[in-house]
C-alpha positions as a Markdown table, in Angstrom:
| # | Residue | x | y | z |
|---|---|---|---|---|
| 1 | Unk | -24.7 | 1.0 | 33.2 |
| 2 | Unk | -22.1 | 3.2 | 33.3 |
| 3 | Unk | -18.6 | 1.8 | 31.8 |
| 4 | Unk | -15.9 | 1.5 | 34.3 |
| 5 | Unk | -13.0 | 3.5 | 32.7 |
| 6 | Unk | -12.8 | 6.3 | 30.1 |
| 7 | Unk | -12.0 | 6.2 | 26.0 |
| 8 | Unk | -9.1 | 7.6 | 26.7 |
| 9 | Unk | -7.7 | 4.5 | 28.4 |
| 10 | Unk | -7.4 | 2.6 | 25.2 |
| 11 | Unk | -4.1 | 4.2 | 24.4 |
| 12 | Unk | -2.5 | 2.1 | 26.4 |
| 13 | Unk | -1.7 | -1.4 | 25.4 |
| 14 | Unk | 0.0 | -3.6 | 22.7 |
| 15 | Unk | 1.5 | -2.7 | 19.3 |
| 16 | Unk | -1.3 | -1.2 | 17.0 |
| 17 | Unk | -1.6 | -3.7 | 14.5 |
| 18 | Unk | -2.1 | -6.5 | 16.6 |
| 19 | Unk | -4.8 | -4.8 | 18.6 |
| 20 | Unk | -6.2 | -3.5 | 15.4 |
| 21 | Unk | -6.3 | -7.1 | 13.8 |
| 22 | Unk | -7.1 | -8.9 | 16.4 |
| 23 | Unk | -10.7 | -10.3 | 16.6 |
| 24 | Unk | -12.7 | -11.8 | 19.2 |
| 25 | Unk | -11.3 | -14.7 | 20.5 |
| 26 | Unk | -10.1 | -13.7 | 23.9 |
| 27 | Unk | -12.1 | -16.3 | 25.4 |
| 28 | Unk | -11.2 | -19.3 | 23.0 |
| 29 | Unk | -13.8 | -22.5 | 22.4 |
| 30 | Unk | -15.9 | -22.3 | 24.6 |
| 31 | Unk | -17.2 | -18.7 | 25.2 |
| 32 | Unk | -21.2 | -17.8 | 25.0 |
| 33 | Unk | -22.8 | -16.3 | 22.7 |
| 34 | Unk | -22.1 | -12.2 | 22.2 |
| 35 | Unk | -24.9 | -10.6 | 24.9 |
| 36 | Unk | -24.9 | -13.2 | 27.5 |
| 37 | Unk | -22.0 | -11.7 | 30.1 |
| 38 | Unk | -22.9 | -8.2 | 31.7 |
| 39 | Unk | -20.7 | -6.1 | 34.3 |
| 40 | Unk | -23.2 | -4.8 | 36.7 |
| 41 | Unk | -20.9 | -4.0 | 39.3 |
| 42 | Unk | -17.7 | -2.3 | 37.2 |
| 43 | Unk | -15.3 | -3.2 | 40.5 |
| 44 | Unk | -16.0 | -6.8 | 39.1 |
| 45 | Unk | -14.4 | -6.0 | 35.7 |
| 46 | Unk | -11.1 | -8.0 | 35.9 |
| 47 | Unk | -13.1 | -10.9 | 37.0 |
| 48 | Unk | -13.3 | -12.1 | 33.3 |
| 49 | Unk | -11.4 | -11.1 | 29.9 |
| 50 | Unk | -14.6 | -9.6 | 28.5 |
| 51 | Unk | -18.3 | -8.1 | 28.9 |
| 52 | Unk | -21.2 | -8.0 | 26.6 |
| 53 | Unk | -22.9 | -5.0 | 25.7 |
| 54 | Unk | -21.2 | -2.4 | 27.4 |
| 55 | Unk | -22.7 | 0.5 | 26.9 |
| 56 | Unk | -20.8 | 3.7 | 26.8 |
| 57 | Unk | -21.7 | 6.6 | 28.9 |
| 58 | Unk | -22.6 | 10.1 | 26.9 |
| 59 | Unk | -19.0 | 11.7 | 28.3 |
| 60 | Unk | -17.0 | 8.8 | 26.4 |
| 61 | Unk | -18.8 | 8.9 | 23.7 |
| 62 | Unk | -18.4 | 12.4 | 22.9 |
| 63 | Unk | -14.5 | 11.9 | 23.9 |
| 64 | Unk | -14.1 | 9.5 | 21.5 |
| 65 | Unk | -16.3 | 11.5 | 18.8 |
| 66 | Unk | -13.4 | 14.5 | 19.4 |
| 67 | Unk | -10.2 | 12.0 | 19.4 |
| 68 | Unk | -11.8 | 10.6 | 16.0 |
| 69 | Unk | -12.6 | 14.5 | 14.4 |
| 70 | Unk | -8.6 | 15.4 | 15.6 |
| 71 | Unk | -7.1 | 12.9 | 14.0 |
| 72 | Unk | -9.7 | 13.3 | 10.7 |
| 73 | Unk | -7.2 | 15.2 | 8.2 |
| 74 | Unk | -6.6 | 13.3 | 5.6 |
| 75 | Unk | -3.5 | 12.9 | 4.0 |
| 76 | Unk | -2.4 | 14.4 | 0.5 |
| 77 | Unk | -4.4 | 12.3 | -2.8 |
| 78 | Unk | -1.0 | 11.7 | -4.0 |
| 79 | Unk | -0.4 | 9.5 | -1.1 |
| 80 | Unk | -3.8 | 8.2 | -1.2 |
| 81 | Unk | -2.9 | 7.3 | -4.5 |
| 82 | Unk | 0.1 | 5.4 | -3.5 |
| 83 | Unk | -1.2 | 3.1 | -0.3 |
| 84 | Unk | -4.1 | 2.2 | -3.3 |
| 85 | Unk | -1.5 | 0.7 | -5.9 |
| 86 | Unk | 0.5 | -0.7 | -3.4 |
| 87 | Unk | -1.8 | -2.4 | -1.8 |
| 88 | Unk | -1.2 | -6.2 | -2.5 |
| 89 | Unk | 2.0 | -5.3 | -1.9 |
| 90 | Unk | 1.5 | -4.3 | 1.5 |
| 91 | Unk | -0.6 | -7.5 | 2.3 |
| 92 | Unk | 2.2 | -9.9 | 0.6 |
| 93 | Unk | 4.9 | -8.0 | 3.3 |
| 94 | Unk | 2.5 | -8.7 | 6.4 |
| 95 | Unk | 2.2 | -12.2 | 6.0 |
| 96 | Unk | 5.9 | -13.0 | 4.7 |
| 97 | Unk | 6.3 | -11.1 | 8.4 |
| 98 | Unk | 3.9 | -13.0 | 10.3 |
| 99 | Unk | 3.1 | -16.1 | 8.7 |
| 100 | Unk | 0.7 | -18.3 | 10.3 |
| 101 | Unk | 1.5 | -16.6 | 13.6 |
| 102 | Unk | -0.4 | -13.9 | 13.8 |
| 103 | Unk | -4.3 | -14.5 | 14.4 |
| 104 | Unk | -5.7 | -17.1 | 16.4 |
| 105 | Unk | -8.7 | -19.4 | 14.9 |
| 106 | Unk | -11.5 | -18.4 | 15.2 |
| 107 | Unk | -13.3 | -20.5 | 17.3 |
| 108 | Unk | -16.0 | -18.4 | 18.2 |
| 109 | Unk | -16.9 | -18.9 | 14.6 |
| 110 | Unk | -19.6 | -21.5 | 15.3 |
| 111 | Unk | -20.9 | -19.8 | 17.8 |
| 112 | Unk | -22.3 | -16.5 | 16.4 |
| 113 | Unk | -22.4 | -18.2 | 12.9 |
| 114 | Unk | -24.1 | -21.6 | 13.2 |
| 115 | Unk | -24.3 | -21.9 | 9.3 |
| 116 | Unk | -20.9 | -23.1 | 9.3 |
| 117 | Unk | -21.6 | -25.7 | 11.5 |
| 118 | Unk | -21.8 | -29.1 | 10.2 |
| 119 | Unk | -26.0 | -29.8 | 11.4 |
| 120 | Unk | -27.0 | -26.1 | 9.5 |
| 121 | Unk | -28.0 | -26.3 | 6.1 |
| 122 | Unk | -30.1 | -22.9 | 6.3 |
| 123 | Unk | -33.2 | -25.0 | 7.6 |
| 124 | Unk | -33.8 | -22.6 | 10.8 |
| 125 | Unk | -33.1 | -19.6 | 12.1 |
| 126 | Unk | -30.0 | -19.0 | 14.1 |
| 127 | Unk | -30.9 | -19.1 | 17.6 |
| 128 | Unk | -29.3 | -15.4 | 18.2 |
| 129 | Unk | -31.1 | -13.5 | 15.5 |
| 130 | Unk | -33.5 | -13.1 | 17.8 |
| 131 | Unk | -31.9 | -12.9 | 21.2 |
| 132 | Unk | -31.1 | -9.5 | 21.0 |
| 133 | Unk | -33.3 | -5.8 | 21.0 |
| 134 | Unk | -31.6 | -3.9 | 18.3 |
| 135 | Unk | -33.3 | -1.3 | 15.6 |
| 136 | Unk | -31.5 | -3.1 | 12.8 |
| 137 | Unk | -32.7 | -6.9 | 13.9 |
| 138 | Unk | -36.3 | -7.6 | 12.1 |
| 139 | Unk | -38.4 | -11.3 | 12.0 |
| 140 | Unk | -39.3 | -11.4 | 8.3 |
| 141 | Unk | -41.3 | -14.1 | 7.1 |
| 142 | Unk | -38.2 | -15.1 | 4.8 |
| 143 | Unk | -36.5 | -16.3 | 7.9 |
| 144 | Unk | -36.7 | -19.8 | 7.5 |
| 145 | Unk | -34.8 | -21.1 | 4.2 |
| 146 | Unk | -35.5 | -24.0 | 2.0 |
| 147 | Unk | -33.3 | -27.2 | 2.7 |
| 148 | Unk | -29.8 | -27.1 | 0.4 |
| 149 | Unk | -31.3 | -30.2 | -1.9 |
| 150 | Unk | -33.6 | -27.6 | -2.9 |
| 151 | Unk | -31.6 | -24.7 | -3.5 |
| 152 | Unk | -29.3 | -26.4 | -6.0 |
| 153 | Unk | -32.3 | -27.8 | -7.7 |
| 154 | Unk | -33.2 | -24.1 | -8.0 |
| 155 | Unk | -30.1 | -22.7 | -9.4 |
| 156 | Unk | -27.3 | -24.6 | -10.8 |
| 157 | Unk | -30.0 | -25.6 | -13.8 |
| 158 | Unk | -28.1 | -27.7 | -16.8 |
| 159 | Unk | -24.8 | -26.3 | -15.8 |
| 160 | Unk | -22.4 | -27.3 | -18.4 |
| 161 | Unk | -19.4 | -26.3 | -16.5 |
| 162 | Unk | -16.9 | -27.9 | -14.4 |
| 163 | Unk | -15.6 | -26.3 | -11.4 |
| 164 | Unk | -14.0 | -27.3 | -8.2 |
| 165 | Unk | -16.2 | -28.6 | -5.8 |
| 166 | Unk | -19.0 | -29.1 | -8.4 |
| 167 | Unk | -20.6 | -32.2 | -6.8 |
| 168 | Unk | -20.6 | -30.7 | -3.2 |
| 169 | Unk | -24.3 | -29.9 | -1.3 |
| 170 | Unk | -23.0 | -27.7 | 0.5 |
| 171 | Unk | -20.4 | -24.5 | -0.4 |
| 172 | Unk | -18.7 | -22.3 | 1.4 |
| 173 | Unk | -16.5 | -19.1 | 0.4 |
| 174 | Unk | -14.5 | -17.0 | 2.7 |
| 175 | Unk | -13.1 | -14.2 | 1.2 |
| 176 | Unk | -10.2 | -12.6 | 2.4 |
| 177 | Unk | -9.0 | -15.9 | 4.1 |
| 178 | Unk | -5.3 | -15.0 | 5.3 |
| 179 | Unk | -3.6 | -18.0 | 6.2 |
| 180 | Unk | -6.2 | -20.1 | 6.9 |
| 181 | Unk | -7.9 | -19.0 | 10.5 |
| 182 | Unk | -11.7 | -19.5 | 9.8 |
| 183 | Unk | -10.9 | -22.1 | 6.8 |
| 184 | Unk | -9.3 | -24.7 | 8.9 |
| 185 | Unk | -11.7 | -24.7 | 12.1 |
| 186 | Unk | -14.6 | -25.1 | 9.4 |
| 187 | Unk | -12.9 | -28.1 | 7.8 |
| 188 | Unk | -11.6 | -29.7 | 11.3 |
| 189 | Unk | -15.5 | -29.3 | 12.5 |
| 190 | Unk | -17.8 | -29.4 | 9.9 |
| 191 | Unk | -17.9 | -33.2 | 8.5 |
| 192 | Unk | -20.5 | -33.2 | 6.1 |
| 193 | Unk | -19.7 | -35.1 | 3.3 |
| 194 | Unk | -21.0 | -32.9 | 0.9 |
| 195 | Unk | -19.3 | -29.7 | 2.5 |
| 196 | Unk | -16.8 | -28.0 | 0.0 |
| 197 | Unk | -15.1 | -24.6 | 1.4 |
| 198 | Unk | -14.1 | -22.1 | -1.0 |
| 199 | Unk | -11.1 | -19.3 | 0.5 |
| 200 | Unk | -9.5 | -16.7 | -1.6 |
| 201 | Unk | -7.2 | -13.9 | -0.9 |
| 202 | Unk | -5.6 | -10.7 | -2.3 |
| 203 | Unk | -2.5 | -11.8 | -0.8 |
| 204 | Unk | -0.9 | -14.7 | -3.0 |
| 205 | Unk | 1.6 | -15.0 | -0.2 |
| 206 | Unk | -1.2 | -15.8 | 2.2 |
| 207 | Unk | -3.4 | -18.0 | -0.2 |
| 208 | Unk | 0.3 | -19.8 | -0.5 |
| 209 | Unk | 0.4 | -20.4 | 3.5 |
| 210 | Unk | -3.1 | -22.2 | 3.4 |
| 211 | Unk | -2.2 | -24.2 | 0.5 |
| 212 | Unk | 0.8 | -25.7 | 2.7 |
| 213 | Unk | -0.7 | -26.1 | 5.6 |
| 214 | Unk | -0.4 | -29.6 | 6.5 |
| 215 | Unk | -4.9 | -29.3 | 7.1 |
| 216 | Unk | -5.2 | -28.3 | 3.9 |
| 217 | Unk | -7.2 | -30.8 | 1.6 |
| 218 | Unk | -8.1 | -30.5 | -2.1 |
| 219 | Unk | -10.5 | -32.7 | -2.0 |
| 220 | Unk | -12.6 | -30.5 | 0.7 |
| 221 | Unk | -11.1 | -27.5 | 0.0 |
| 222 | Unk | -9.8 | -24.6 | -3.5 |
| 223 | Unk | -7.7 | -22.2 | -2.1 |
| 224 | Unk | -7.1 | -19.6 | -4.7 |
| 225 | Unk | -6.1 | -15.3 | -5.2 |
| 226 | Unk | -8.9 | -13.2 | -5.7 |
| 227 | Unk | -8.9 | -9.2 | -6.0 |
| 228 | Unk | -12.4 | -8.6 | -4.0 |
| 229 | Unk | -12.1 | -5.3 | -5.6 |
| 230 | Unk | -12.0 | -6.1 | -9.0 |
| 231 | Unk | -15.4 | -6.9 | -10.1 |
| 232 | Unk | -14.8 | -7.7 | -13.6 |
| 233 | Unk | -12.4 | -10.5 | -12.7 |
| 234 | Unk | -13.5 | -14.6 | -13.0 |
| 235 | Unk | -14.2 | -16.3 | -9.9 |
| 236 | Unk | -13.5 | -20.2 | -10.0 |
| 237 | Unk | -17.0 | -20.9 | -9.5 |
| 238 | Unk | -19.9 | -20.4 | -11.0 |
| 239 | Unk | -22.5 | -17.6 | -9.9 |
| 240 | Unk | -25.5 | -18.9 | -7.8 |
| 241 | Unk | -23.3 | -21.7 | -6.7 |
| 242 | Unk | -22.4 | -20.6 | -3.0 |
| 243 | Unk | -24.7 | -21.5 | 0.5 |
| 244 | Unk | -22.5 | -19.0 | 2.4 |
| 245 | Unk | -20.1 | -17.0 | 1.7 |
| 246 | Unk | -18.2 | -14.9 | 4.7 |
| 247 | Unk | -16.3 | -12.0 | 5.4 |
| 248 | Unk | -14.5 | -11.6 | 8.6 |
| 249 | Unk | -12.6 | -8.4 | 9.0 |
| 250 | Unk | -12.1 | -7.5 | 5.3 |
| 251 | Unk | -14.3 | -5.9 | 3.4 |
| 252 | Unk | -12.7 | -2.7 | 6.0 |
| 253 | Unk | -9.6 | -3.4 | 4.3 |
| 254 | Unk | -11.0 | -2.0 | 1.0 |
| 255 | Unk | -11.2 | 1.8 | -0.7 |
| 256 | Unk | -14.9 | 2.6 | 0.8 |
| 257 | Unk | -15.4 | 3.4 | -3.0 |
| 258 | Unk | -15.1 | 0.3 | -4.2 |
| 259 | Unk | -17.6 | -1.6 | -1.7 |
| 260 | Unk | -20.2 | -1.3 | -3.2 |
| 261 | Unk | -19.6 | -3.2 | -6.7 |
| 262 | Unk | -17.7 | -5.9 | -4.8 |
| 263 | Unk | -20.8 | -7.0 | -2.4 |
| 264 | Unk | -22.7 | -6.7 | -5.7 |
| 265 | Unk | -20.1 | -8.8 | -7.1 |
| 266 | Unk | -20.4 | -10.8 | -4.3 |
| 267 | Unk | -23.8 | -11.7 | -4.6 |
| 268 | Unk | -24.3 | -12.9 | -7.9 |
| 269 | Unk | -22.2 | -15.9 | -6.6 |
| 270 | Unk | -25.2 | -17.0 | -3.9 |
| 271 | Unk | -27.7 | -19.3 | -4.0 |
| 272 | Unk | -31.2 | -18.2 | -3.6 |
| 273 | Unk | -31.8 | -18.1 | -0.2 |
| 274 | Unk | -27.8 | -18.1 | 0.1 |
| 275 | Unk | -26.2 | -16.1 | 3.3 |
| 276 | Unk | -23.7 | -13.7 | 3.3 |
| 277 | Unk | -21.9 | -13.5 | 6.7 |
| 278 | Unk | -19.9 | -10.6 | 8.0 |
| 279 | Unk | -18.3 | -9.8 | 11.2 |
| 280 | Unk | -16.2 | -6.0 | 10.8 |
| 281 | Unk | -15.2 | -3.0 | 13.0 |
| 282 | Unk | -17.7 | -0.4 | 13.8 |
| 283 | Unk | -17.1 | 3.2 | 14.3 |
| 284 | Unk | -15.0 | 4.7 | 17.5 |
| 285 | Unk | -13.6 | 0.7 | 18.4 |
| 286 | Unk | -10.9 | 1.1 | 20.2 |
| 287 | Unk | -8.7 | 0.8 | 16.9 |
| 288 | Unk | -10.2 | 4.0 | 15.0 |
| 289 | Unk | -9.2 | 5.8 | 18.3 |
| 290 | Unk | -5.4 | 4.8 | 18.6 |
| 291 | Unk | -4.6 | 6.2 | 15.3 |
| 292 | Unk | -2.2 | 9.0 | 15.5 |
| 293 | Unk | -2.7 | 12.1 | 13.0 |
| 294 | Unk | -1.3 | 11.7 | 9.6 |
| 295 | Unk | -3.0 | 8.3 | 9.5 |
| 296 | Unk | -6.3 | 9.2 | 8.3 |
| 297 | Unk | -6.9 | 9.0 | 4.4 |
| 298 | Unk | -10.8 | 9.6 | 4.5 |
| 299 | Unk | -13.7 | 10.2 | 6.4 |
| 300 | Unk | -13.4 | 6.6 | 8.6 |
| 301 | Unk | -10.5 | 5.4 | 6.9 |
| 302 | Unk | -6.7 | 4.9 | 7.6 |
| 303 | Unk | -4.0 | 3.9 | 7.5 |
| 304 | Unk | -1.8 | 1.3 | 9.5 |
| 305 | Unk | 2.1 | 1.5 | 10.1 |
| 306 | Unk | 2.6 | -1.5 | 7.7 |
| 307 | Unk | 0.7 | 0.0 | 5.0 |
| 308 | Unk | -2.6 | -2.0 | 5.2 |
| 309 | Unk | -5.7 | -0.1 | 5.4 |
| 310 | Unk | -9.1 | -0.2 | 7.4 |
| 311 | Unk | -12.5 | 1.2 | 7.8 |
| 312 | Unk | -14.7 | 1.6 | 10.9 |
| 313 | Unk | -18.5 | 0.8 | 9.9 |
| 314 | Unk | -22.1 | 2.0 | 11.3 |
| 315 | Unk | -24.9 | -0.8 | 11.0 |
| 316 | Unk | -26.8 | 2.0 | 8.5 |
| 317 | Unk | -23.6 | 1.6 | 6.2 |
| 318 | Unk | -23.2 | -1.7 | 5.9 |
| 319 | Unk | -27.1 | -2.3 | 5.6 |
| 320 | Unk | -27.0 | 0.4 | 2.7 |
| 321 | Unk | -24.2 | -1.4 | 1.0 |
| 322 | Unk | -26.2 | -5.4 | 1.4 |
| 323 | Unk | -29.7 | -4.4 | 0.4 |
| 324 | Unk | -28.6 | -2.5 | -2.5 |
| 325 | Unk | -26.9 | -6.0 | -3.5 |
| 326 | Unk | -30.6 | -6.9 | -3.5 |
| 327 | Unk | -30.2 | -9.0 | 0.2 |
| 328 | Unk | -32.6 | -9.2 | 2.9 |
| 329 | Unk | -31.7 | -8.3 | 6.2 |
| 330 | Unk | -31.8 | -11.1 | 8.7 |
| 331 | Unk | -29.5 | -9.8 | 11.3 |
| 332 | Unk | -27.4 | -6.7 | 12.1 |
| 333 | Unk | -25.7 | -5.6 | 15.5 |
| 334 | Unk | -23.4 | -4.1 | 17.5 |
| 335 | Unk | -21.1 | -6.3 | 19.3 |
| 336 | Unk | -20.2 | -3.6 | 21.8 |
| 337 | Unk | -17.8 | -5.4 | 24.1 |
| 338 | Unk | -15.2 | -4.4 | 27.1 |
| 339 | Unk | -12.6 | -6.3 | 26.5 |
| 340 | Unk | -9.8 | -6.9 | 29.6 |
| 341 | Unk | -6.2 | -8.0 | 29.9 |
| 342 | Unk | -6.0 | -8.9 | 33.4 |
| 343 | Unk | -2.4 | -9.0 | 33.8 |
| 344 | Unk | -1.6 | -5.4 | 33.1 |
| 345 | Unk | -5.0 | -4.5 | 34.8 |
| 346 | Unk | -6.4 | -2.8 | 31.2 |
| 347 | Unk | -9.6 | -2.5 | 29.8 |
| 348 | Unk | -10.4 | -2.4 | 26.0 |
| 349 | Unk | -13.1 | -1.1 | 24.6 |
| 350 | Unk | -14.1 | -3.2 | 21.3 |
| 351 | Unk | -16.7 | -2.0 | 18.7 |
| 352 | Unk | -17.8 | -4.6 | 16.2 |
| 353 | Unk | -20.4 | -4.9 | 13.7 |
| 354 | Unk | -22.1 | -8.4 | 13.0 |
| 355 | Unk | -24.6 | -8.8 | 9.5 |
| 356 | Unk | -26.2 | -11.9 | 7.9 |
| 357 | Unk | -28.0 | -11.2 | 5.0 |
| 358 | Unk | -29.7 | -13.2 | 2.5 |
| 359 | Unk | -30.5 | -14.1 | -1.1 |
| 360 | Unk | -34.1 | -14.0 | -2.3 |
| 361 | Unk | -35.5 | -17.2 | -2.7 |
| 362 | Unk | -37.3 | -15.4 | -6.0 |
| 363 | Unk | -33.8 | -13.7 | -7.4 |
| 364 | Unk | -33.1 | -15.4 | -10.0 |
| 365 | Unk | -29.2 | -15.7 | -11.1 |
| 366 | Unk | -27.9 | -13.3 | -13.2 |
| 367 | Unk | -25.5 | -14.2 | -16.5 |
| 368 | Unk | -22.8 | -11.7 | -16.8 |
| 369 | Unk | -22.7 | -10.7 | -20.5 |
């Protein structure tokens, strides 16, 4: 099917962090699952505020291969330098700017990641790991997890140890939380009594913002600051501890040399049989290809007006960067999605990249020495 409007067209628009920030809740509650809306007939493309799997015809996608090679130079190393050391400053300025009023919550959290819902305990697969053809989506006979009773039996062995949320069943940890946008729609739907969500930032300013939120509730909840980059720093909870742990549009906010250690980082903290959950920007989304030159400071990576940084992902990346944390691939796709503002009559052309990955259930957890 051939798209209804070229690359090109996504210059046109809103201010570039917003539409470089902004994730996938254009449709609010109650829109299906990713790969369930198609534009057969592209004269019917303002009819709704997005289209699943919209696949890009051979001439855009060489257009936007050349508007991503043009603007590829990267700046001096000096500067490089700088955006690196300043980065939490950066992050502390954007949300003393926007506050809680930037993003939206994520409602379509439950949808494409039922393991935050309040009935999954990793007892079955998610119905959409299946539902769609993709090289990088496999059925593996590790697809159906042990219950969580189990899973703590298996790792948190004689821990001597107190932490926050130490007699929860159930543990959730979102890093890079902001102010609160997937934390707060977890608590508010997910009443399991033995639920305890973890959410840490970079930003102490943002971790700051959750911890007054009127929603916010110790007793459910540790908010708390957290360099993801810093792999040799303490996390509040113990390692094999976590059922999930999430990443929603930040792990692209780190140097692409430092992703690595962090997912390995990252992983120590699971469970066996514990799922790490991303959602991220893939290569040529309409982001990557509204940067102006002098924006680039590698291969893929730039950076904003504000100072804040990003990276646009492939599926091989990202897979690369998970199994050689030593997790199994349970799903990885492209969320390739037209994306329409109705009023202005434009279209948007959205690239996304969405993983789940899991812990062995033979890994055993790993004491840092």
């Amino acid at each position: 099917m051939a798209a209804p409007r070229a690359v090109a067209g996504v210059e046109s628009g809103a201010g570039e962090t917003q539409l470089i920030l902004t994730d996938s809740g254009s449709e609010e509650g109650k829109r299906p699952q990713f790969g369930t809306r198609f534009l057969t007939d592209p004269r019917q493309v303002f009819q709704h505020n997005a289209w699943d799997n919209v696949e890009w015809t051979e001439e855009q996608e060489n257009a936007a291969k050349k508007k991503v090679l043009e603007n590829s130079q990267p700046l001096p190393p000096e500067k490089q330098d700088e955006f690196d050391a300043k980065a939490n400053e950066f992050w502390n300025e954007f949300y003393t700017i926007h506050e809680n009023r930037f993003f939206k919550d994520r409602h379509w959290l439950f949808t494409e990641f039922p393991e935050l819902a309040p009935q999954c305990c990793l007892k079955q697969t998610c119905p959409d790991e299946k539902s769609h053809t993709d090289e990088h989506t496999e059925d593996t006979p590790q697809d159906h997890a042990v219950p969580c009773g189990e899973v703590e039996a298996l790792t948190l062995n004689e821990c001597n140890t107190h932490f926050p949320g130490e007699n929860a069943s159930y543990r959730i940890l979102e890093v890079g939380c902001g102010v609160g946008n997937t934390v707060f729609p977890i608590l508010k739907t997910n009443n399991d009594p033995g639920l305890f969500v973890y959410c840490c930032d970079f930003s102490s300013t943002a971790v700051e913002l959750v911890k007054t939120n009127p929603e916010y509730d110790p007793g459910r909840c540790f908010a708390f600051v957290q360099d993801l980059s810093d792999v040799e720093a303490d996390y509040p909870i113990p390692d094999g501890s976590l059922d999930v742990l999430v990443l929603i549009f930040v792990l692209s906010a780190l140097h692409p040399n430092k992703m690595q250690a962090s997912i390995s980082r990252l992983a120590r903290l699971l469970k066996p049989g514990g799922m790490m959950l991303l959602r991220d920007y893939g290569r040529y989304d309409m982001a990557q290809l509204r940067f102006k030159k002098g924006r680039c400071l590698s291969e893929n990576f730039y950076v904003r007006g504000d100072g804040t940084r990003v990276y646009f992902f492939t599926q091989d990346e990202l897979h690369e960067l998970f199994t050689s944390a030593g997790l199994e691939k349970v799903q990885n796709l492209v969320d390739r999605r037209l994306q329409v503002n109705r009023g202005k009559q434009l279209t948007m052309y959205r690239v996304w990249i969405q993983c789940k990955y899991r812990k062995s259930l033979q890994q055993t957890t790993e004491t840092p020495s």
